[in-house]
N, C-alpha and C positions, 0 to 999 in steps of 0.2 A: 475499882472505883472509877467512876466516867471522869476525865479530866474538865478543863475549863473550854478546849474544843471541842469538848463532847457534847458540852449544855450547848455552846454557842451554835455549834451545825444543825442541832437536833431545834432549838427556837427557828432559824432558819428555813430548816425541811416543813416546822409547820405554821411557815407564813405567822408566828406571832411578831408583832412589830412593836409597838409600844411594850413587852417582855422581852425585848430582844436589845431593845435599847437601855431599859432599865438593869440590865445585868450585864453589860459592857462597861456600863457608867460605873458598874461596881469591882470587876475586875483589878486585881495587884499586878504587881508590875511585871512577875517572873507569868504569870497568866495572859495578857498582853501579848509577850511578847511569841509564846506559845498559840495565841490564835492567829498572831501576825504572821508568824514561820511557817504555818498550815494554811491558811487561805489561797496562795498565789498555787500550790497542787490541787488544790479545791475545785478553785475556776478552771482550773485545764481539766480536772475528769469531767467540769459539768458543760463544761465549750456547747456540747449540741444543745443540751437543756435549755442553757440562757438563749441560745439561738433560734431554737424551738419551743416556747412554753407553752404548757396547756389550756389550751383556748377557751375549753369550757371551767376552766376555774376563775377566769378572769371577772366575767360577771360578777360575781361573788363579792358582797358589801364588803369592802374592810382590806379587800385582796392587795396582795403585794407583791409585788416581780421576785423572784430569787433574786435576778441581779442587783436589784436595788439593795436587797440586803443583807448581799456580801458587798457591797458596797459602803454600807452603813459599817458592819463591821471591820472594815479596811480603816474605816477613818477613823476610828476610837481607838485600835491597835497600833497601827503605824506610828512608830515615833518622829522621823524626821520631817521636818514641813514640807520641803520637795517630794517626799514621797506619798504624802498626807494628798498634796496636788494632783499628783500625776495619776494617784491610785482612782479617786474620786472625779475625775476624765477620763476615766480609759471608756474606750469607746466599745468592748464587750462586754461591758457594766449597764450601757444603755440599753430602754425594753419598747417594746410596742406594747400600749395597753391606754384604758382612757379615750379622748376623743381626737388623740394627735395623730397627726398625718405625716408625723416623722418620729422615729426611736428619740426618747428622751429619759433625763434620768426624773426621780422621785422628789417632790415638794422636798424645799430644802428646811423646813422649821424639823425634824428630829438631827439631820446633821447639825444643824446651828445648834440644837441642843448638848450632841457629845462632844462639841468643840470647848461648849460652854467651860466646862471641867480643865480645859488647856489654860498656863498660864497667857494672860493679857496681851503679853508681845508675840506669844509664840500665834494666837490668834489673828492676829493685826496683819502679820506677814506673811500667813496664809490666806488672809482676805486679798493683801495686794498681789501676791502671787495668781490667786485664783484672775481675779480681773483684770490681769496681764495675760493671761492665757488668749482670752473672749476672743473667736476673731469673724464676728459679728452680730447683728441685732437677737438672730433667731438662735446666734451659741445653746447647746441644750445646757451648759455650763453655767449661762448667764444669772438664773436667780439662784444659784446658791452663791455664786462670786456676790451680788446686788446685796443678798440677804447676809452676811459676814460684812461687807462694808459698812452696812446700817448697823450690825451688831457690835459691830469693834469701834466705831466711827474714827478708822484708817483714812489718812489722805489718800484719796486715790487714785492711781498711776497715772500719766498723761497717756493714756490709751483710746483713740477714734473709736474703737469698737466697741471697748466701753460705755463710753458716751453715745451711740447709737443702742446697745441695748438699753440702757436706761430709759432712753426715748422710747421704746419699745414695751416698756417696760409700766409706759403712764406715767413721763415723766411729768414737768410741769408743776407739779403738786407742792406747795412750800413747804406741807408739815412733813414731806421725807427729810430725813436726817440727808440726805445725798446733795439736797438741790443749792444749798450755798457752796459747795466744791464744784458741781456738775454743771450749773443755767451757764458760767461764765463760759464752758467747752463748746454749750453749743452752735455758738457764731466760729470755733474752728475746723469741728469735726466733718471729715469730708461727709456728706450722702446726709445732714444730720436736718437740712432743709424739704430734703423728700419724706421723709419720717414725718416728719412734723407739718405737711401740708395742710394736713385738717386741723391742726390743732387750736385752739380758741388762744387769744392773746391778752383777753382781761384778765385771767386770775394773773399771766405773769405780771401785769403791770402793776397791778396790786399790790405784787409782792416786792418784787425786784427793786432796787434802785433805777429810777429814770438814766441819770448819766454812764451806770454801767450796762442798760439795754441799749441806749442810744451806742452810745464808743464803739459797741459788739456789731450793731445789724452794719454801720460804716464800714470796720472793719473789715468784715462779712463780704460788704459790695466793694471792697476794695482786694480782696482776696479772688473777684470774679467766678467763673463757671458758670454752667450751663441755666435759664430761667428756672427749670425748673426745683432748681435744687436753692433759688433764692426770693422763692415768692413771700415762703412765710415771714424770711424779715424785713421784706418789702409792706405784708399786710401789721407787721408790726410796728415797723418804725411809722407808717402812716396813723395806726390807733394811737401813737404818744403823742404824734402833730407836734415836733418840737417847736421852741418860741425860737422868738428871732437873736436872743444870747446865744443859747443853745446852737442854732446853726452859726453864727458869728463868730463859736467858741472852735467847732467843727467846718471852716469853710475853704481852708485848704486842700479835707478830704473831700468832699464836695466838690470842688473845682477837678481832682482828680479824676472824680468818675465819668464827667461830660464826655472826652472824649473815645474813652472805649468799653465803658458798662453795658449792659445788654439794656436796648432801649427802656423797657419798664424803668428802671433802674435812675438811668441817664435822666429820664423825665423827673422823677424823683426830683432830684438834685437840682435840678433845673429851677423846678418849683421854691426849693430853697432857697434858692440862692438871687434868684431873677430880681426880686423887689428889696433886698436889703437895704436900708439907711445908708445912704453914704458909703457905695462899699469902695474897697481900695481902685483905682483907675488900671492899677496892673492886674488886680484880678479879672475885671472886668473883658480886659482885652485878650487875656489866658480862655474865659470862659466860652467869650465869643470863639474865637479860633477852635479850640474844641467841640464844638458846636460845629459849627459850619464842614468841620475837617470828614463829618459823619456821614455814611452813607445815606441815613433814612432821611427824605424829603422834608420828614414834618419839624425833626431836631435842628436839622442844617437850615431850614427857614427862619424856624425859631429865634438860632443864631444872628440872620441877618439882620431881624427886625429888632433884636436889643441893641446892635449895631444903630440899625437909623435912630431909634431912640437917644442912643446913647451921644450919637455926633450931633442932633439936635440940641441935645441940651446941654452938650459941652465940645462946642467946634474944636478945641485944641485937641483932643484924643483923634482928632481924623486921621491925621498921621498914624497914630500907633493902631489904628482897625485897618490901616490898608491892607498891611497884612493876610488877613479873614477874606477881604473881600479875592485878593487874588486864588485861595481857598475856595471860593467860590466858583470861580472862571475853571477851574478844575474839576468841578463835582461832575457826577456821571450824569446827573439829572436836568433836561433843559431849563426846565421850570427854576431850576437853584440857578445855573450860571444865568438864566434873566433876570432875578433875581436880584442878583450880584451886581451886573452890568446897568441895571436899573440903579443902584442904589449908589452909582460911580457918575452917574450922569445927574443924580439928585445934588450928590455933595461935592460936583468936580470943583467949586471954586475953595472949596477947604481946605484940600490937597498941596502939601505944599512940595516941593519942584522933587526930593526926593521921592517923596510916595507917589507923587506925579509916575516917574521913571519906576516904580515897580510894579505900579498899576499897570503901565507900558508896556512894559517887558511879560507880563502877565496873560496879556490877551492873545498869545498864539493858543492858548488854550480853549479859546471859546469857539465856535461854532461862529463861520465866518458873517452870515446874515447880524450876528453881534456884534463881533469887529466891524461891519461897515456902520452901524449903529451907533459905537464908540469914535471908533477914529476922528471924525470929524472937530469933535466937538475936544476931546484931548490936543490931536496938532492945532487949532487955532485959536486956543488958547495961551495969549501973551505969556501967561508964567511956565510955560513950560518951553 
């Protein structure tokens, strides 16, 4: 009488899949445990097989790798969830077939289905388990870990790779069961901004809470790295156009980016922050100096000119800008230390005897055709 690996090798050899799966789902337990004890000598006689499959069966409607489905059989038998894991990644399991230009395993909706039959917990910790494995976008692992997460709806793991297949995976979408655990990963996941460069920003805003996409892209620009991997929350945070609470609410992190954000960025913030209401007088002079402190001509300009703005219309802060200005005298760029030196000879009578002295002290820095431009006009004057 054929045992229960009789039936199950023999569905197997001939490629039935949906009868294959239908009579695992029915197997007892002493049966189980009997296909589970038979399989791992299975895979070792069949090692060239899986390695080598018959190429012209593949065409063939309906076709299904062997490996996939000793694969399939591994996770209905196996009891333990580690082992449930590790069986359904092993990496002689994966097939070349289809239109993939790399060995991968088989649509995971029939395993989602034999798991179905597992109790609740024991599934949920196989979902977390699986998407702690992931170790990146293109994991061939990744839609069965995706599709057990949405089926179990498991919290799921703080894992970058995770969060990058998803992305991968179309993320974005609100009606996935994934995307209220997951949008919030994607302002930390390293690489998680080049995935997403194409991607459109209206549905998120749609969906998302405004203060949790804003917090996230700041965040994000505050976390740093390379442009490219921060455009899209640079083209996101500009489609929400926060109000002026909002940045008000946010102007500390703002103030932080001016001076070492990758210029896109820096301007950003700039923008936010340049026309606020009545902002605090030390931020202003934080902003300026950061500004100025920057290599690229057009930011450190920028700098100067909220500078003369700003002592214009409130001569007492000259003191606290002399600071930026000596920032100036510094920069690599002539055009900035003119600039600068211009904008010292605008408001020398504002200066008072201390800023005087570190304006002073300041100008070895400049390019002496400067200093003969400056000097004058600092020594003879009485208050100094």
């Amino acid at each position: 009488m054929p045992t229960a690996w009789d039936e199950i090798r023999d569905l197997i050899d001939a490629r039935h899949t949906d009868t294959l799966v239908s009579r695992l789902l029915t197997l007892d337990a002493d049966e189980r445990k009997l296909v589970a004890g038979s399989l791992r000598e299975h895979v070792a006689l069949r090692r060239d097989d899986l390695a080598d499959p018959d190429w012209e069966e593949i065409g063939e409607v309906g076709w299904t790798p062997p490996a996939e489905l000793l694969r399939l059989a591994g996770a209905a038998t196996l009891g333990a969830v580690g082992a449930v894991a590790a069986w359904v990644n092993r990496r002689d399991l994966q097939s070349w077939y289809g239109f993939s230009a790399r060995p991968h395993f088989g649509a995971p909706g029939p395993m989602v289905r034999l798991f179905g039959h597992r109790p609740a917990g024991w599934q949920a910790d196989l979902a977390v388990r699986l998407a702690a494995r992931l170790r990146g976008p293109a994991d061939p692992g990744a839609p069965l870990a995706l599709a057990m997460l949405r089926h179990t709806r498991a919290e799921p793991p703080a894992h970058d790779p995770l969060v990058l297949a998803w992305i991968s995976d179309g993320a974005l979408r609100p009606a996935d069961p994934l995307f209220p655990a997951l949008l919030p990963r994607i302002f930390e996941a390293e690489g998680a901004g080049r995935l997403l460069r194409e991607a459109r920003t209206d549905p998120l805003i749609r969906a998302a809470d405004r203060g949790v996409l804003l917090d996230g892209c700041v965040r994000r620009f505050l976390r740093g790295g390379p442009l490219h991997d921060l455009r899209f929350f640079v083209r996101l945070h500009e489609a929400l156009d926060p109000a002026a609470d909002e940045v008000v609410a946010r102007r500390l992190d703002y103030l932080r980016l001016l001076p070492a954000a990758p210029g896109l960025v820096a301007e950003l913030a700039l923008r936010r922050v340049r026309h606020l209401d009545h902002p605090d007088p030390a931020d202003v002079v934080e902003a300026v100096e950061g500004l100025v402190f920057r290599a690229e001509v057009k930011l450190a300009r920028a700098g100067l000119s909220w500078l003369d703005e700003t002592v214009r219309a409130s001569p007492a802060l000259a003191d606290d800008l002399a600071g930026a200005l000596v920032l100036g005298f510094q920069h690599a760029s002539y055009e900035v230390q003119g600039r600068a030196a211009q904008l010292v000879l605008k408001h020398r009578a504002r200066f008072g005897g201390e800023a005087g002295g570190r304006i002073r002290d300041g100008l070895p820095a400049l390019p002496q055709s400067l200093v003969a431009r400056l000097n004058p006009h600092l020594v003879s004057d009485p208050a100094r």
